[in-house]
Kinemage of the C-alpha trace (Angstrom):
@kinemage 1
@onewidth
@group {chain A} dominant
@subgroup {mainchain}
@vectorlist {calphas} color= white
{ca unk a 1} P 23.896 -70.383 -16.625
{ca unk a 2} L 21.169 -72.481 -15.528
{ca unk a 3} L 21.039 -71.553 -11.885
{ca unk a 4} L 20.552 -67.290 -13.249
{ca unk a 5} L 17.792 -69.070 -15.553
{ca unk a 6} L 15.793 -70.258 -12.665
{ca unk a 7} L 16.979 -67.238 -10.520
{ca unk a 8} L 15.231 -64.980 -13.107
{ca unk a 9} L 12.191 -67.533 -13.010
{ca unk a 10} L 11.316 -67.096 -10.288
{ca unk a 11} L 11.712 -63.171 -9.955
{ca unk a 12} L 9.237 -63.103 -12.787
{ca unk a 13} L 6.973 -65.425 -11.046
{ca unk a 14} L 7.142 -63.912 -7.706
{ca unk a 15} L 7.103 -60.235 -8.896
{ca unk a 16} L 3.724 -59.967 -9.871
{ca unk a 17} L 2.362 -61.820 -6.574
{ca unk a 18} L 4.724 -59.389 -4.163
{ca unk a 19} L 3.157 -56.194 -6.114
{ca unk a 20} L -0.389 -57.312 -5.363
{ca unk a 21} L 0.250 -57.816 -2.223
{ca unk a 22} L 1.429 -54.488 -1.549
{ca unk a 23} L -1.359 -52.951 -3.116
{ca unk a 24} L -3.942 -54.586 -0.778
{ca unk a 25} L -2.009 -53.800 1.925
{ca unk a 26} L -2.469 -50.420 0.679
{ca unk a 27} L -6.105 -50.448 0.227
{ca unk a 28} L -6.572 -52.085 3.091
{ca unk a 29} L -4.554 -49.877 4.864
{ca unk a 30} L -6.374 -46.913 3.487
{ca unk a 31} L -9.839 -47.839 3.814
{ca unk a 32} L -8.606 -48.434 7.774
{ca unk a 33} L -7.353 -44.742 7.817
{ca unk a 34} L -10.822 -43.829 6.648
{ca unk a 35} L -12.911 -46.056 9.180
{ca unk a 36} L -10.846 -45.634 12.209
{ca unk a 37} L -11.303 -41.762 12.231
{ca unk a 38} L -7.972 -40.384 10.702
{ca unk a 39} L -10.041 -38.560 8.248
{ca unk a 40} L -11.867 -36.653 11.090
{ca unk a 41} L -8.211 -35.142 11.728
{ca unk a 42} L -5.907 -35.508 8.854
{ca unk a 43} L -6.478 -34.819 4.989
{ca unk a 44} L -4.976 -36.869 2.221
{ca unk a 45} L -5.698 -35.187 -1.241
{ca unk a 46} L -7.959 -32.764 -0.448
{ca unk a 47} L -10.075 -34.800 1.655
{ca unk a 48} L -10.395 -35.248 5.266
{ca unk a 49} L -10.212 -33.078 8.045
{ca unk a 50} L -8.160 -30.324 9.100
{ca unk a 51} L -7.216 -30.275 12.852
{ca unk a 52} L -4.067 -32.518 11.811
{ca unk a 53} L -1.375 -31.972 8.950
{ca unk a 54} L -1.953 -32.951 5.673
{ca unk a 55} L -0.388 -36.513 5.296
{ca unk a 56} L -0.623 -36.225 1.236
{ca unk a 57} L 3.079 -36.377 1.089
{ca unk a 58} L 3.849 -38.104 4.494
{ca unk a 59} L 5.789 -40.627 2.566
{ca unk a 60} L 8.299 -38.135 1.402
{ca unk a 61} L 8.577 -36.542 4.795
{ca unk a 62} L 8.779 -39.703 7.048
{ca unk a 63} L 10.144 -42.703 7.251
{ca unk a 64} L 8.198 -45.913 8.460
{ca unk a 65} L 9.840 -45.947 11.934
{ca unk a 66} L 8.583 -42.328 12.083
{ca unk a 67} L 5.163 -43.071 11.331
{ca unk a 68} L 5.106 -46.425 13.486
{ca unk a 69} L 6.035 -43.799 16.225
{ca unk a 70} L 3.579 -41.289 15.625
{ca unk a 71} L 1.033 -43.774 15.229
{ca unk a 72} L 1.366 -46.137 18.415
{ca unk a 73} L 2.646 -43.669 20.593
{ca unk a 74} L 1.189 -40.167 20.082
{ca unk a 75} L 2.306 -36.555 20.370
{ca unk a 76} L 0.994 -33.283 22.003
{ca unk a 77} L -1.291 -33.162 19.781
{ca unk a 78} L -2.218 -36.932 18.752
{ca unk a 79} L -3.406 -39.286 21.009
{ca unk a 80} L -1.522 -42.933 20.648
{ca unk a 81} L -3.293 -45.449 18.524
{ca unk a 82} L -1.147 -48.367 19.182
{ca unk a 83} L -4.370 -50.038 21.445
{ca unk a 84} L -6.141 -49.386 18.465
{ca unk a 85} L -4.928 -50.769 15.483
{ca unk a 86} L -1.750 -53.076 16.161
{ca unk a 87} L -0.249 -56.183 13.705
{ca unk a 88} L -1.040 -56.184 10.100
{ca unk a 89} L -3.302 -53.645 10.014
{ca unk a 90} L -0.825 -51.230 11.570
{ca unk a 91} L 1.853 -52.935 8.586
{ca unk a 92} L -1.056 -52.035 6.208
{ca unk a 93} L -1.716 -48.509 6.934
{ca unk a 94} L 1.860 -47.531 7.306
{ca unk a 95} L 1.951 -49.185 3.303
{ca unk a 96} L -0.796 -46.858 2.858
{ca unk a 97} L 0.680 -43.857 3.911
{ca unk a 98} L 3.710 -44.512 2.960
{ca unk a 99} L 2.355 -44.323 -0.765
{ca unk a 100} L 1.762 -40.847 0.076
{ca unk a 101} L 3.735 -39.318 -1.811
{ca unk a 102} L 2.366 -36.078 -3.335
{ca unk a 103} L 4.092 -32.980 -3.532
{ca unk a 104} L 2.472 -30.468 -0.976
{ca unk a 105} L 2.476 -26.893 -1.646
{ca unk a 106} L 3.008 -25.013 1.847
């Protein structure tokens, strides 16, 4: 009984850290889509531009391997970014977009 006690201590302790943690990685993550140009292309909630999809709901579409791919390595249409932004603040704006999660009307 004492061990699920401190189990559920901790949790409650921890919780609160873990969630703002995730939500600067967020904001950090989306203030780094905004200053390294993927607003010239892409448009999240109606702002942005529109040579790339609208990533307002990329976080239902994709899954973070997907948009690790599409980030570092390119397409057709995309050049790679994975020279550009690498370590945490690639890990920050795949939180970011991930998060994007709107429903997208086609």
């Amino acid at each position: 009984m004492r061990l699920w006690l401190a189990a559920l201590a901790i949790l409650l302790v921890c919780t609160p850290a873990a969630f703002g943690s995730r939500r600067s990685q967020r904001e950090h993550g989306a203030a780094l889509f905004s200053e390294s140009g993927c607003l010239h292309c892409h448009t999240i909630r109606n702002h942005g531009g529109s040579k790339g999809p609208d990533l307002s709901g990329v976080g239902r579409r994709l899954k973070e391997a997907q948009m690790r791919h599409q980030i570092v390595n390119g397409s057709k249409l995309m050049p790679p970014f994975g020279e550009v932004i690498e370590g945490n603040d690639l890990t920050d704006l795949l939180s970011y977009l991930h998060s994007c999660r709107d429903k997208v009307k086609k």
